[in-house]
Backbone as XML, in Angstrom:
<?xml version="1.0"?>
<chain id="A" units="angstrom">
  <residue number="1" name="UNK">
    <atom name="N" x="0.854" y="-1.183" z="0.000"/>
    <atom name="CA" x="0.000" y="0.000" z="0.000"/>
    <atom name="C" x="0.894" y="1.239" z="0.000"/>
  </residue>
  <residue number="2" name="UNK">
    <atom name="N" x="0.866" y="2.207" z="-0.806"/>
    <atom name="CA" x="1.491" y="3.185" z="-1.052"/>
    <atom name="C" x="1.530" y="4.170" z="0.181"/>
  </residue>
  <residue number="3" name="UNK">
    <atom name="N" x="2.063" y="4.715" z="0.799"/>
    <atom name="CA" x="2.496" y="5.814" z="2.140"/>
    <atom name="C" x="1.375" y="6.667" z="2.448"/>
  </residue>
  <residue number="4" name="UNK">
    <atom name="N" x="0.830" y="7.193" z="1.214"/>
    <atom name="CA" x="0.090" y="8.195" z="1.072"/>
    <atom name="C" x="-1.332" y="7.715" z="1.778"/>
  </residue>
  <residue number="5" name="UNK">
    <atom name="N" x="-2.180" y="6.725" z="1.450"/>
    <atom name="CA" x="-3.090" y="5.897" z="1.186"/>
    <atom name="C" x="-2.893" y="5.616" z="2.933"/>
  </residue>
  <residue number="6" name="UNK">
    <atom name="N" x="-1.513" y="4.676" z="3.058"/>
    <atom name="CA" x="-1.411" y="4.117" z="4.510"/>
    <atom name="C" x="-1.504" y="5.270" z="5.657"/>
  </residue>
  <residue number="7" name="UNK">
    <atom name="N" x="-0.857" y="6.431" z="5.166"/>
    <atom name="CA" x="-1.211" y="7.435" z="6.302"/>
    <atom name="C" x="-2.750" y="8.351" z="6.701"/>
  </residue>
  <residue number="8" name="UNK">
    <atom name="N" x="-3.102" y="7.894" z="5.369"/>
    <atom name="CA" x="-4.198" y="8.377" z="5.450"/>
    <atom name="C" x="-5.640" y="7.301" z="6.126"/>
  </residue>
  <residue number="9" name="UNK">
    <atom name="N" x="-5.438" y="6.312" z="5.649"/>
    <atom name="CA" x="-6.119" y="5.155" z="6.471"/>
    <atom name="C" x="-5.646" y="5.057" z="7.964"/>
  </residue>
  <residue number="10" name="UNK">
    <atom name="N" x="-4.786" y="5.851" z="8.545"/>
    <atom name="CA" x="-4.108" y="5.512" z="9.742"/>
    <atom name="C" x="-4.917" y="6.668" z="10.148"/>
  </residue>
  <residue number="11" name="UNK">
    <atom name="N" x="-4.983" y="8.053" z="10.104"/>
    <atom name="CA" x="-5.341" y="9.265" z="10.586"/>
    <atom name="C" x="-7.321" y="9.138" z="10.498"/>
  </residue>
  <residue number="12" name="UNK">
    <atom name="N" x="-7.638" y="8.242" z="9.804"/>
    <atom name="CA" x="-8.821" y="7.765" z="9.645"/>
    <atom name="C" x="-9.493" y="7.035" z="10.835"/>
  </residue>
  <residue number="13" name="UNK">
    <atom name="N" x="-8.370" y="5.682" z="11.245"/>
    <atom name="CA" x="-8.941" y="5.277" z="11.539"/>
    <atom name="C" x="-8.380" y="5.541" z="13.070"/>
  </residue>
  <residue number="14" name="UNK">
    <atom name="N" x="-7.439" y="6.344" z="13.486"/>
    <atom name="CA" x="-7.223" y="6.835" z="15.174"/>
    <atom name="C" x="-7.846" y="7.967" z="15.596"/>
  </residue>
  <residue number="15" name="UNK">
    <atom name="N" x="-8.756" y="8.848" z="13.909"/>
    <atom name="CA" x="-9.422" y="10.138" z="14.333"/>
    <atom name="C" x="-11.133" y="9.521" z="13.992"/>
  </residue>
  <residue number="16" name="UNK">
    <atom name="N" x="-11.414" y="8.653" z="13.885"/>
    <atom name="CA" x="-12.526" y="7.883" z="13.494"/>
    <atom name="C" x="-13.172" y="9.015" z="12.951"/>
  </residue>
  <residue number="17" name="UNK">
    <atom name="N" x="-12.905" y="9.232" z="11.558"/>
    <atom name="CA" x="-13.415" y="10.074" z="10.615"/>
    <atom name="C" x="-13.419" y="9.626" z="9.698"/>
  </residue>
  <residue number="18" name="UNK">
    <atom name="N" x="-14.646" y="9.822" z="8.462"/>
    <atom name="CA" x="-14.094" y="9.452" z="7.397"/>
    <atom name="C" x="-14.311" y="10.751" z="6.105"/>
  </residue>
  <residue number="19" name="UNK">
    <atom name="N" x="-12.862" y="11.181" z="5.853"/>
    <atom name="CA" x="-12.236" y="12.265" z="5.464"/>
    <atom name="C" x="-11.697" y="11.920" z="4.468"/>
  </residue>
  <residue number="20" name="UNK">
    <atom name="N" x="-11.767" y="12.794" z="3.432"/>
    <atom name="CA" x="-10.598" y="11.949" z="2.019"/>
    <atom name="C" x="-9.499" y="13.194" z="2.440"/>
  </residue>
  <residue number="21" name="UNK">
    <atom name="N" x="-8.528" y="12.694" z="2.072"/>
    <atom name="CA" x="-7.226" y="13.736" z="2.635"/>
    <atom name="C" x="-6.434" y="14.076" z="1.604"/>
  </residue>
  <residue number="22" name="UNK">
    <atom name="N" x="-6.346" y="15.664" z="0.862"/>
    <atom name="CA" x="-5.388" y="16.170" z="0.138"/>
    <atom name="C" x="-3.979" y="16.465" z="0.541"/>
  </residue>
  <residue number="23" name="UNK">
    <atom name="N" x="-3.095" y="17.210" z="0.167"/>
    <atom name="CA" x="-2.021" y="17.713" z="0.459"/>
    <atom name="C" x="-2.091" y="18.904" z="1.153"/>
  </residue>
  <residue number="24" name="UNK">
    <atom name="N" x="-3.473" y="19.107" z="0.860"/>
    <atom name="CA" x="-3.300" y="20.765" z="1.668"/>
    <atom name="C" x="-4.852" y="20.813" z="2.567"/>
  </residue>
  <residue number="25" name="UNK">
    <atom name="N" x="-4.960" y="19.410" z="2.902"/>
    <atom name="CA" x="-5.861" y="19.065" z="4.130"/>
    <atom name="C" x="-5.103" y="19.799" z="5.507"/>
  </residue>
  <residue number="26" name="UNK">
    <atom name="N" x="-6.017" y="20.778" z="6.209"/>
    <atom name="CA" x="-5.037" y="20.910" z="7.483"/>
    <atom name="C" x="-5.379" y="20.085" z="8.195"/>
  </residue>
  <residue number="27" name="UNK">
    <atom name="N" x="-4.665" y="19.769" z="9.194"/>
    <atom name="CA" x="-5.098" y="18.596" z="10.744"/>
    <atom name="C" x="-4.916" y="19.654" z="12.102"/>
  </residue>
  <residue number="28" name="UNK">
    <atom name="N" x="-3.949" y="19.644" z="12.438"/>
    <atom name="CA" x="-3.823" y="19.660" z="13.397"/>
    <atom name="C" x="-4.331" y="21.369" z="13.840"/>
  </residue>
  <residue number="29" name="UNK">
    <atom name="N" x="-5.319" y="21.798" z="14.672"/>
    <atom name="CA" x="-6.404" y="22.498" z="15.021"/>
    <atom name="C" x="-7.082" y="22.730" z="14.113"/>
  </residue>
  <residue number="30" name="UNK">
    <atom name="N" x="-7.705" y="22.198" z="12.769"/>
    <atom name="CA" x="-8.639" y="22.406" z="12.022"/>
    <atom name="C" x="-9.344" y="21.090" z="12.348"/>
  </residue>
  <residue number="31" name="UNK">
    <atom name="N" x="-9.103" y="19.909" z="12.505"/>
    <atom name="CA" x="-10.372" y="18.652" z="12.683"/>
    <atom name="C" x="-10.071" y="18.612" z="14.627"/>
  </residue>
  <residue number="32" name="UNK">
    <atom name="N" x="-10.870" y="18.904" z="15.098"/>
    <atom name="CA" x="-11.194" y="19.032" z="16.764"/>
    <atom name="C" x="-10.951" y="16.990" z="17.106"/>
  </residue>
  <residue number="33" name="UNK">
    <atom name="N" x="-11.040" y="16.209" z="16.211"/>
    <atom name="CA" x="-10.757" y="15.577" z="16.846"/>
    <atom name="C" x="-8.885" y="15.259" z="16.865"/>
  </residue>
  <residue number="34" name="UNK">
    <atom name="N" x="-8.293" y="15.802" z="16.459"/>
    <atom name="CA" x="-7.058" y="15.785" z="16.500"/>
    <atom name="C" x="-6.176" y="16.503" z="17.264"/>
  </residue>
  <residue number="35" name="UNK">
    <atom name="N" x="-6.171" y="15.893" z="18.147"/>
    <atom name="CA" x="-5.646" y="16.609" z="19.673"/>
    <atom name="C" x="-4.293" y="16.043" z="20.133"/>
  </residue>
  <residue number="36" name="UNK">
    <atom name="N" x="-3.556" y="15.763" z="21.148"/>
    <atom name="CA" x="-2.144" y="15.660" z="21.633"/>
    <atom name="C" x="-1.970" y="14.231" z="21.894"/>
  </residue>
  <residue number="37" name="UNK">
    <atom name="N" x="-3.525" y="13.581" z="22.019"/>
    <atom name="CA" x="-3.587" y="12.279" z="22.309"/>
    <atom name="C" x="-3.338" y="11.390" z="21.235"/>
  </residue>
  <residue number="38" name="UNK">
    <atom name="N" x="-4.316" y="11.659" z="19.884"/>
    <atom name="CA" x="-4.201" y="11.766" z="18.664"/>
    <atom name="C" x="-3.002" y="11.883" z="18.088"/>
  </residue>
  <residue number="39" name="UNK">
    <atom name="N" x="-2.141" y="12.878" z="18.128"/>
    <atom name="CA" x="-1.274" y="12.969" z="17.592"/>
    <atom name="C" x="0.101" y="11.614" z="18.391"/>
  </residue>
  <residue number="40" name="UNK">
    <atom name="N" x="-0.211" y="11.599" z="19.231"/>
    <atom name="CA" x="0.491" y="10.654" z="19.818"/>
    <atom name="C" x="0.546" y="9.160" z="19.163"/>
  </residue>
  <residue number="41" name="UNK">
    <atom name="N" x="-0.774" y="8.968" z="18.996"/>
    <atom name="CA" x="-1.358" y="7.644" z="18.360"/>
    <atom name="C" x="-0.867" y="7.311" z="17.171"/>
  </residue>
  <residue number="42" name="UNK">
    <atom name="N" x="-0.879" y="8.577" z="16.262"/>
    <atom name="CA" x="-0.711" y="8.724" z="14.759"/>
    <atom name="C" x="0.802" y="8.100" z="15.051"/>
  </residue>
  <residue number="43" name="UNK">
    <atom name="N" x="1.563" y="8.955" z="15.532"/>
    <atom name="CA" x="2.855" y="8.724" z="15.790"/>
    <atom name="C" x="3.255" y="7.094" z="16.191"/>
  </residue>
  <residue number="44" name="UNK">
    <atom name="N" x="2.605" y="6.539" z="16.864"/>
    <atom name="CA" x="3.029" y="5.318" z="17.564"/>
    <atom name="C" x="2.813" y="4.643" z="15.954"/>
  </residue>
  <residue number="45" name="UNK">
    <atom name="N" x="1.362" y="4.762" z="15.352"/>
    <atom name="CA" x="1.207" y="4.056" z="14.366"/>
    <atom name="C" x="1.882" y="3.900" z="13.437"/>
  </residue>
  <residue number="46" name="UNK">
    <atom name="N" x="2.582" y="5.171" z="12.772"/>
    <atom name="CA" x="3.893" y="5.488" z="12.120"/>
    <atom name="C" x="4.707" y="4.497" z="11.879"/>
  </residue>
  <residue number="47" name="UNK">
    <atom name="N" x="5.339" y="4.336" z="13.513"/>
    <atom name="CA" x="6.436" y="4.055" z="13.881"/>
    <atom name="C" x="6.588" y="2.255" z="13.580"/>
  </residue>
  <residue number="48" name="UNK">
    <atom name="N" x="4.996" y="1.843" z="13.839"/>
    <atom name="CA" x="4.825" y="0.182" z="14.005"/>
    <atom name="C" x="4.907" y="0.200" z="12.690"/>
  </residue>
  <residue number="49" name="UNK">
    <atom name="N" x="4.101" y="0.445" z="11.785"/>
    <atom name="CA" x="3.424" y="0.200" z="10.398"/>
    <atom name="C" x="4.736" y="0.763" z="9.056"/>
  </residue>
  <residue number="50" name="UNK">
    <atom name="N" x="5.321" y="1.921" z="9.068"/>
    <atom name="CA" x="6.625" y="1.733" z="8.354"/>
    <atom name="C" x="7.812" y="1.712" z="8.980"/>
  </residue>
  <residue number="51" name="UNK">
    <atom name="N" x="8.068" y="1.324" z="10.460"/>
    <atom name="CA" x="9.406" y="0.651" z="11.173"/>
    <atom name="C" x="10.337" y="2.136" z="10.848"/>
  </residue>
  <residue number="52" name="UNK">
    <atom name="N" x="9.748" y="2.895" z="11.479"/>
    <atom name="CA" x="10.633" y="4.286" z="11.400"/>
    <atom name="C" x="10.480" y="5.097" z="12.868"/>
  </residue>
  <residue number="53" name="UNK">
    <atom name="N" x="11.618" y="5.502" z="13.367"/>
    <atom name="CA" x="11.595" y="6.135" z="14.584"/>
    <atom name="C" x="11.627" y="7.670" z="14.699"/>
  </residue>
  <residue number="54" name="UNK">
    <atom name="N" x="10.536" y="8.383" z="15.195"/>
    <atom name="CA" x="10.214" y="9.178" z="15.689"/>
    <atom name="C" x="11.019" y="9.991" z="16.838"/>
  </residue>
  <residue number="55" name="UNK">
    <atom name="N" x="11.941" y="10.902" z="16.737"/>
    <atom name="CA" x="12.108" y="11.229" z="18.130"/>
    <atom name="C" x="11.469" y="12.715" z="18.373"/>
  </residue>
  <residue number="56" name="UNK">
    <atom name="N" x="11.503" y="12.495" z="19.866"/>
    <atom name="CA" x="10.542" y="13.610" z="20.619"/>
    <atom name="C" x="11.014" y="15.001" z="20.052"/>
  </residue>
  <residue number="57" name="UNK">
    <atom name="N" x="11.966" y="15.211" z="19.419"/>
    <atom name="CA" x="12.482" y="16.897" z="19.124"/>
    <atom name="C" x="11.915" y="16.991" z="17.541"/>
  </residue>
  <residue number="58" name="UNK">
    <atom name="N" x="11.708" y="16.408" z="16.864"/>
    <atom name="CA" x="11.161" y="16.089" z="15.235"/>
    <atom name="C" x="9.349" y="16.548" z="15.431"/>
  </residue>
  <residue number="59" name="UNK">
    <atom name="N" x="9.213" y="16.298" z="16.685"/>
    <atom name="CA" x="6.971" y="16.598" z="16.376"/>
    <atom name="C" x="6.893" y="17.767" z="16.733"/>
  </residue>
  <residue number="60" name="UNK">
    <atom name="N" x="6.785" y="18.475" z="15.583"/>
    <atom name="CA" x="6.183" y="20.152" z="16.127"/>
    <atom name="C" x="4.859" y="20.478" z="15.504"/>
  </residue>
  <residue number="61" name="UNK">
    <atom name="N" x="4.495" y="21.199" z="15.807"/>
    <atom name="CA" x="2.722" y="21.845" z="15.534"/>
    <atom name="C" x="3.038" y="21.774" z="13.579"/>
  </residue>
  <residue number="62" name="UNK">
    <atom name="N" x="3.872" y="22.251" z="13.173"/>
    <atom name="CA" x="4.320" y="22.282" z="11.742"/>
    <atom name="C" x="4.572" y="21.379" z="11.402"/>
  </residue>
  <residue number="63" name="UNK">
    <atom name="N" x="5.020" y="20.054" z="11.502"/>
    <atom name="CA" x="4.964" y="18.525" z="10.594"/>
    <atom name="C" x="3.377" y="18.577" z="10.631"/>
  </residue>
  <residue number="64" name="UNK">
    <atom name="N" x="2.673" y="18.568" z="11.603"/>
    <atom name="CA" x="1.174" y="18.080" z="11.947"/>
    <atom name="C" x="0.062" y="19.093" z="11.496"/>
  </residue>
  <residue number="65" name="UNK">
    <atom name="N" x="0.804" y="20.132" z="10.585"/>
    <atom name="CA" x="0.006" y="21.433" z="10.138"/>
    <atom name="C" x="-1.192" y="21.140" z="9.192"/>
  </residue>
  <residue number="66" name="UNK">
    <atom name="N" x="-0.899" y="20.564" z="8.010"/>
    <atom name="CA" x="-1.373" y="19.787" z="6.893"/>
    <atom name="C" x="-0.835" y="18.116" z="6.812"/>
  </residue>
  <residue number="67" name="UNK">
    <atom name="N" x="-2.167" y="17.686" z="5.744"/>
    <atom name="CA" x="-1.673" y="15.898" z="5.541"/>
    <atom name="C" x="-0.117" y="16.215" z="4.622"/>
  </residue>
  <residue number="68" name="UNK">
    <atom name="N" x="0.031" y="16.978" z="3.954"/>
    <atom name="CA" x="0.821" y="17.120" z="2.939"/>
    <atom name="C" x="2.345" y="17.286" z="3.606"/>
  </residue>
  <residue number="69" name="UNK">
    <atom name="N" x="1.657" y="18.253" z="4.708"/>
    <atom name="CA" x="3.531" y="17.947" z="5.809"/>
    <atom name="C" x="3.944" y="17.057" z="6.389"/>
  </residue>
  <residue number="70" name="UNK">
    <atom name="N" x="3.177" y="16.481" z="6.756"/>
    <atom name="CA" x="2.926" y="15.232" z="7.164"/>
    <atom name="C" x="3.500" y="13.883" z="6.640"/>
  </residue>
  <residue number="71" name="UNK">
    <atom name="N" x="3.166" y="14.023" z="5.041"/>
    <atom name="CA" x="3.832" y="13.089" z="4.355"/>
    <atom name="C" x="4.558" y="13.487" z="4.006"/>
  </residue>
  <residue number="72" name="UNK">
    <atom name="N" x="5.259" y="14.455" z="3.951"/>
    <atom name="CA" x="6.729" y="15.056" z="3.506"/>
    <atom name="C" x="7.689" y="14.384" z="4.626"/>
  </residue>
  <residue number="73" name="UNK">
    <atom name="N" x="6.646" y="14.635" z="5.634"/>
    <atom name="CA" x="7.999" y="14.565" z="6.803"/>
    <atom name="C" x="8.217" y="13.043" z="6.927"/>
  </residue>
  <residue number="74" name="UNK">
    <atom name="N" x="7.273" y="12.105" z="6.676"/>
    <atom name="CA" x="7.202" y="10.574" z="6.647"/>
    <atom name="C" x="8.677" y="10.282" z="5.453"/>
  </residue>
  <residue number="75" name="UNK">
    <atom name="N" x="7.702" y="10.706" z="4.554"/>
    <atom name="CA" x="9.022" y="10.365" z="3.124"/>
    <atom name="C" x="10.678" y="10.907" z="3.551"/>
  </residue>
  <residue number="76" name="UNK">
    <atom name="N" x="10.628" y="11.985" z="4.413"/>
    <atom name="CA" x="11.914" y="12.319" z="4.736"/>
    <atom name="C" x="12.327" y="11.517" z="5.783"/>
  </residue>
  <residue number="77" name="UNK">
    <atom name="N" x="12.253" y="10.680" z="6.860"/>
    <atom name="CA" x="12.201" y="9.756" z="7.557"/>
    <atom name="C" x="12.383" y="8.642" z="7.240"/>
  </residue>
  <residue number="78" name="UNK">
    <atom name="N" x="12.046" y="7.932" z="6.228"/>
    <atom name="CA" x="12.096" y="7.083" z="5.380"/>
    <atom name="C" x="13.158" y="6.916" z="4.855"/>
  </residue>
  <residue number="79" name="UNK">
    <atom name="N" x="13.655" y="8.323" z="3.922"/>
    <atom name="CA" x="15.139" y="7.968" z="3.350"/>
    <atom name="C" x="16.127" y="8.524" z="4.169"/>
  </residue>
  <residue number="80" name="UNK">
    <atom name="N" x="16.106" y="9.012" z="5.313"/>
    <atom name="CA" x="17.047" y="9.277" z="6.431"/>
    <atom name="C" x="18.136" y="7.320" z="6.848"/>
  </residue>
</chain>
């Protein structure tokens, strides 16, 4: 399943919404259910589902701004 698709089925199904998600979808304080808990979740899911580590100085309000930063910041993680 392509990154795009998987992150988006992931933010789907930890914000139990069903949202089609662009690049210039915002998240984080535009959908109320996406909160610190949420973002936590997303993150854990990340981490299980493409085996990539997250550290605590990398999550700022700006990766989590839009889906589109979001997957930027995945794809950059990826080839790190």
């Amino acid at each position: 399943m392509p990154h795009q698709q998987l992150l988006a089925d992931i933010l789907r199904s930890v914000l139990q919404i069903d949202t089609q998600f662009e690049d210039d979808t915002l998240l984080l304080g535009a959908i109320p259910e996406f909160d610190s808990m949420a973002v936590i979740t997303v993150i854990t899911e990340l981490e299980e589902q493409l085996g990539i580590q997250i550290d605590d100085d990398e999550i700022s309000a700006e990766v989590f701004e839009s889906f589109g930063q979001l997957y930027s910041f995945i794809q950059q993680k990826q080839a790190a």
